[in-house]
C-alpha positions as CSV (number, residue, x, y, z in Angstrom):
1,X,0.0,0.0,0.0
2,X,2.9,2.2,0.6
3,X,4.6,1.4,-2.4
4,X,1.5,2.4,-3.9
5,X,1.0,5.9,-2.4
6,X,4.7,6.9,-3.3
7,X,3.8,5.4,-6.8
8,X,1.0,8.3,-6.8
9,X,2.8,10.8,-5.4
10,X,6.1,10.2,-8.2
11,X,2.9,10.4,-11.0
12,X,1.2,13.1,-9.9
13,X,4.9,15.4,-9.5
14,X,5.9,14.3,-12.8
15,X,3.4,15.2,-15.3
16,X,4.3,12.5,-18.0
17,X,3.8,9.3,-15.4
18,X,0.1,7.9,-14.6
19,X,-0.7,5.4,-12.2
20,X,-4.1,4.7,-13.8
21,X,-2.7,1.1,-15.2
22,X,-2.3,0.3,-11.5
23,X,-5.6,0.7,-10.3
24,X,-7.6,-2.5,-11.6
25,X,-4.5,-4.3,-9.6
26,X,-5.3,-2.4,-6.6
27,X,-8.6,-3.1,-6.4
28,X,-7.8,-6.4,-6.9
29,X,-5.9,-6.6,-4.1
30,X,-7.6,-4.1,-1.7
31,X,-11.0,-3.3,-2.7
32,X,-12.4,-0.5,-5.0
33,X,-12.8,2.0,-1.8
34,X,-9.6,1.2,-0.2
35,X,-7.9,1.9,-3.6
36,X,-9.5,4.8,-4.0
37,X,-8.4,6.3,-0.5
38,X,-4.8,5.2,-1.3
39,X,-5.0,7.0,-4.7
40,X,-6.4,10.0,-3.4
41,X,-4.3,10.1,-0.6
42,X,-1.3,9.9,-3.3
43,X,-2.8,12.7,-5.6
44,X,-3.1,14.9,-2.1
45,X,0.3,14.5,-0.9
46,X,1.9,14.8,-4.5
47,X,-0.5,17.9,-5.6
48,X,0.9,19.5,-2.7
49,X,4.8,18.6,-3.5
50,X,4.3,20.0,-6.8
51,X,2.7,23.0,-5.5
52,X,5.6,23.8,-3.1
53,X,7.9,23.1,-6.4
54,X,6.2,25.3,-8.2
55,X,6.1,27.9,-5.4
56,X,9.4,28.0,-5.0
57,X,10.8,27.4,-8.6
58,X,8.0,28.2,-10.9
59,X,9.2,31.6,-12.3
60,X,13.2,31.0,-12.5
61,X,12.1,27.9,-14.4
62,X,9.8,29.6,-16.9
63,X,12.0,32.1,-17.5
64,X,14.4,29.2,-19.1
65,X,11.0,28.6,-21.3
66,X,9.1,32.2,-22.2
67,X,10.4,35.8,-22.2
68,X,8.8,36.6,-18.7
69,X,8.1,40.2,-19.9
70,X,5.5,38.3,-22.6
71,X,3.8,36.6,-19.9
72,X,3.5,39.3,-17.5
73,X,1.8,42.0,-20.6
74,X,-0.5,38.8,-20.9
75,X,-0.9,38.1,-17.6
76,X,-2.1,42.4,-17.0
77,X,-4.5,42.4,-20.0
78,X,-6.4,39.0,-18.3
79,X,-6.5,40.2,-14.8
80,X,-8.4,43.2,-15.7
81,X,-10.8,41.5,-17.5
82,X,-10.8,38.4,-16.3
83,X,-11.4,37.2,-12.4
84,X,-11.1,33.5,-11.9
């Protein structure tokens, strides 16, 4: 079950990994609502690890991707008009 949790948490940081193969095996082994408190457990903990990433790294890391100075004009024009 822990190997399983990490498993979530590793697919949920790193955007190209899913888990989703590994479900029909854990409700195999555990039960449909037992796998689904695992999983979301997983998402939770690794939603939160990529937040903190993101948080602390975000903008030096898009500024290797996009001219920042492009974002931010975007960025301006949507937050007058836009509330989310």
């Amino acid at each position: 079950m822990l190997a399983y949790i990490v498993l979530a948490i590793v697919a949920t940081v790193v955007a190209p990994l899913s888990t989703v193969p590994l479900l029909p095996l854990g409700a195999t082994l555990w039960g449909p609502r037992a796998t689904a408190l695992l999983s979301i457990a997983g998402w939770e903990v690794g939603a939160s690890i990529a937040y903190l990433i993101a948080r602390r790294f975000g903008r030096p890391l898009a500024s290797y991707l996009i001219d920042l100075t492009q974002a931010d004009t975007i960025a301006a024009r949507l937050a007058g008009t836009h509330t989310f």
